[in-house]
C-alpha positions in Angstrom: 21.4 -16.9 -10.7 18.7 -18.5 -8.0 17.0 -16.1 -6.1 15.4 -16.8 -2.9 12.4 -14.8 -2.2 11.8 -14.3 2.0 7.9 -13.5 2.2 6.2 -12.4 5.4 3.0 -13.5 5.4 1.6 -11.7 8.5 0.3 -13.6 11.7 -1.9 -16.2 10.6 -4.3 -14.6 8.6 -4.5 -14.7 4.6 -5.8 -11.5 4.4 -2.7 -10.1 6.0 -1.1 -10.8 2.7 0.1 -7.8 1.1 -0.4 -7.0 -2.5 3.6 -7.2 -2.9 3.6 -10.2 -1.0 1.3 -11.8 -3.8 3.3 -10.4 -6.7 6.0 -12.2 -5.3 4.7 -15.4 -4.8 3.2 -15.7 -8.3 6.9 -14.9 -9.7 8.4 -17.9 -7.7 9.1 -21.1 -9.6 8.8 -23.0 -5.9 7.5 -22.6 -2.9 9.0 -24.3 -0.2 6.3 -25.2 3.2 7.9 -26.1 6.0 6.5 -29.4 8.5 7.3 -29.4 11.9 5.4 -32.3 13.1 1.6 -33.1 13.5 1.1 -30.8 16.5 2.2 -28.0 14.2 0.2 -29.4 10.9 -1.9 -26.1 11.1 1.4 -24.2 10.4 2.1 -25.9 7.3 -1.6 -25.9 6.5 -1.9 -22.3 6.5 0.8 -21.8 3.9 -0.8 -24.2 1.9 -3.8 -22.2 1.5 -2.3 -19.1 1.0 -0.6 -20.7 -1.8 -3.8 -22.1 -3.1 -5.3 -19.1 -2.8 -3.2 -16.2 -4.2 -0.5 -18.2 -6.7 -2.3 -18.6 -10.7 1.3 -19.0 -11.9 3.1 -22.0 -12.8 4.5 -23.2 -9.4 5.7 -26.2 -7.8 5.2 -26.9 -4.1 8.5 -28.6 -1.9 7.7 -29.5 1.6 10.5 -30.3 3.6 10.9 -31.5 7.4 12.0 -28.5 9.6 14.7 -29.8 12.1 13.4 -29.5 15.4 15.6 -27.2 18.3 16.5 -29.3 21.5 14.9 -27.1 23.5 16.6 -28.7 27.2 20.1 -28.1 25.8 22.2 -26.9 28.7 23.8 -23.9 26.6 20.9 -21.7 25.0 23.4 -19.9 23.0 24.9 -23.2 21.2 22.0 -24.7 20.9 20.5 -22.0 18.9 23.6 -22.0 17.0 23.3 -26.2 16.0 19.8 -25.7 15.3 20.5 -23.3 12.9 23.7 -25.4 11.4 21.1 -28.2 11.0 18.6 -26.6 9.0 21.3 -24.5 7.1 22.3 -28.2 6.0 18.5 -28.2 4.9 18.5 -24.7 3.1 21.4 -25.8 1.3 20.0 -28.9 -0.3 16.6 -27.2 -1.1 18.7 -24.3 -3.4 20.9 -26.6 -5.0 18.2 -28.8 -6.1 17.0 -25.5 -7.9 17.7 -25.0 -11.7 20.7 -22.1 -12.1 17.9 -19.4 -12.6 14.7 -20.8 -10.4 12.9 -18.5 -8.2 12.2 -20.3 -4.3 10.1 -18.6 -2.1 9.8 -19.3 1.7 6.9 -18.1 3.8 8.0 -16.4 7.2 5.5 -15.8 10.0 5.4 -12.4 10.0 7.7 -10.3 9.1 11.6 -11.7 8.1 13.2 -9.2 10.6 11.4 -9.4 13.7 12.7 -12.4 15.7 12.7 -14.7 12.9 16.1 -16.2 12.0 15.7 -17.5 8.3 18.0 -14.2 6.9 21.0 -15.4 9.2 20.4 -19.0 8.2 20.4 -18.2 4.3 23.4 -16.0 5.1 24.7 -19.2 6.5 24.0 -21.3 3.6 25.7 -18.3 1.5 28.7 -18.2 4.0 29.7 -22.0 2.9 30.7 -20.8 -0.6 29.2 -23.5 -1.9 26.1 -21.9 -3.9 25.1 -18.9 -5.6 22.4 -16.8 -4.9 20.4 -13.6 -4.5 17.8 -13.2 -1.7 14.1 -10.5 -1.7 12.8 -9.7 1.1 9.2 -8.9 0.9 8.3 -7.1 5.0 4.5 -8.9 6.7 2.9 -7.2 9.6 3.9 -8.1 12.6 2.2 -9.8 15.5 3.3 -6.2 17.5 1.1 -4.3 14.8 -2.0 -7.2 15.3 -1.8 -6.9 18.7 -2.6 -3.7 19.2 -4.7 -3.1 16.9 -6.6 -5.6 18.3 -6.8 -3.3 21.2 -6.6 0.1 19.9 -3.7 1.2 21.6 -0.6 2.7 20.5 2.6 0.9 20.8 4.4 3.8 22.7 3.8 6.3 24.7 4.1 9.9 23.9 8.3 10.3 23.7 8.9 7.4 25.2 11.3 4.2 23.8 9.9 0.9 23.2 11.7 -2.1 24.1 10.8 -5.4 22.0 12.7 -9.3 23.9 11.8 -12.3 24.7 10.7 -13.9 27.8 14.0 -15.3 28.5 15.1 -11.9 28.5 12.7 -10.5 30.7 13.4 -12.6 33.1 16.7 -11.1 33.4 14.9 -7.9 34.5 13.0 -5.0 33.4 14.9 -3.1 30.4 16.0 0.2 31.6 14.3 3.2 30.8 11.7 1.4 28.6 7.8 1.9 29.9 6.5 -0.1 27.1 8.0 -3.6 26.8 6.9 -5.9 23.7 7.7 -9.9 24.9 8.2 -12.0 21.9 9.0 -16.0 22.0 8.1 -16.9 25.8 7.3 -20.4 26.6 7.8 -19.9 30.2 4.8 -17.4 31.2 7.8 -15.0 32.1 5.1 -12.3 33.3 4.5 -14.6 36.4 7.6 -14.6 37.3 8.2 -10.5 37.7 6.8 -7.7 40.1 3.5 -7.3 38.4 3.2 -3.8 40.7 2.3 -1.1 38.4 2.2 -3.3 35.4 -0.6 -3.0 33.0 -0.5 -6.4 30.3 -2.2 -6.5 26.9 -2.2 -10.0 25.7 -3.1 -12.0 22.8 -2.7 -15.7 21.5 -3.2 -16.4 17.4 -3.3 -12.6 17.0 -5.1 -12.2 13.7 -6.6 -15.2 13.3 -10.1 -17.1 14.0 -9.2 -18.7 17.3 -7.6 -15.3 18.2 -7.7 -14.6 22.6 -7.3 -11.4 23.9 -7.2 -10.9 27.5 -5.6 -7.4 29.3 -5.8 -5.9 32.4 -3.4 -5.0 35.6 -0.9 -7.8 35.7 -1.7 -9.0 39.2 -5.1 -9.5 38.4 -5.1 -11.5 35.2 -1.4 -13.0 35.2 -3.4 -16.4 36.3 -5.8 -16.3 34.0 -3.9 -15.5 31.2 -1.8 -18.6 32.2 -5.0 -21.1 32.2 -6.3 -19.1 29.3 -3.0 -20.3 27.5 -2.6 -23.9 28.5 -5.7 -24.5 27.4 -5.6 -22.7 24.1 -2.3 -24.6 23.7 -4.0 -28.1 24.7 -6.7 -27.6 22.6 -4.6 -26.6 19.5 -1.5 -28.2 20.0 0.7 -25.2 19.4 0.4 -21.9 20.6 1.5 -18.7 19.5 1.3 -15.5 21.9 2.5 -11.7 22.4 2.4 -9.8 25.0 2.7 -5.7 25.5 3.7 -4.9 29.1 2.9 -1.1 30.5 4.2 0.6 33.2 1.1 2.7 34.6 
């Protein structure tokens, strides 16, 4: 039966590979690398040379167009939901191109539970009755772990519940009972748009990597230049890729 192997490969780094990570990809048959356009060329780049650098099996590479989400779609929820449909459709032809007993291997930013969707997508695929097949997961470090490292900090408190969302979520208001809030996925600087009083922000851009920012402080001091800090980083790079811990003091 085909086996799909679901790698995290950490936050941009090669060296975040793990050793099981490694093992893994030198048992896959083919690797498929994602594209998601010239302003995301890096992305696709970076798996390339962690295939270059860690596969000395036998391996075939399949790169593949990533449908793209329409991000001004009135209805978040459904929108979500076709992107998902469309590159299910995608998943779908990839396996069945496979031979009956192939190993595929697909290389997820971080790790395949945290905020990533390609295990609901292959369950998708699997949903449709249509193929057969197994899937490994194989854990990454997370950009949560990067980032504060990267600062020394602990995650939590001492007792205290940490709350990990998004930006769009956070905009909903503050998660109840959480002093530690990890933001994940926020294109709309959603810290500007909260009472910064008593808010302490550590935040990082390419966490792990070689153009890696880092800028923290109380959030009504350095919510502005974390926001220039960003568009610039994005302008310059083309694509951007932040976290952000927020502390209650």
């Amino acid at each position: 039966m085909r086996q799909i192997l679901v790698i995290g490969i950490g936050t941009g780094n090669p060296a975040h590979m793990t050793v099981e990570a490694i093992d893994a990809l030198n048992a896959a048959d083919t690797v498929f690398i994602p594209t998601k356009g010239d302003e995301k060329a890096a992305l696709a780049a970076l798996r390339r040379a962690i295939v270059a650098r860690y596969v000395t099996a036998a391996h075939s590479n399949v790169e593949f167009a990533l449908p793209v989400r329409d991000a001004a779609h009135p209805d978040y929820q459904r929108g979500v939901a076709e992107w998902h449909e469309a590159i299910a459709d995608r998943y779908e032809t990839l396996i069945a191109d496979m031979d009956a007993r192939e190993t595929g291997a697909l290389l997820v930013w971080g790790d395949p539970g945290l905020y990533d969707s390609t295990l609901r997508i292959l369950e998708r695929v699997r949903s449709r009755g249509s193929l057969e097949f197994t899937v490994r997961v194989i854990p990454g470090l997370t950009s949560i772990q990067v980032l504060t490292a990267a600062f020394a900090i602990p995650l939590n408190t001492i007792g205290n519940p940490v709350t990990i969302t998004t930006g769009r979520k956070l905009r909903e208001g503050w998660p109840e009972g959480a002093d530690s809030v990890v933001v994940m996925l926020d294109g709309e600087k959603s810290y500007e748009q909260i009472d910064p009083e008593g808010l302490h922000i550590y935040w990082g851009a390419y966490v792990g990597m070689d153009e890696e920012i880092l800028i923290e402080g109380p959030l009504s001091e350095v919510a502005a230049d974390i926001s220039m800090t960003r568009d610039a980083a994005r302008k310059q790079h083309g694509w951007i890729m932040d976290v952000y811990l927020l502390r209650k003091a």
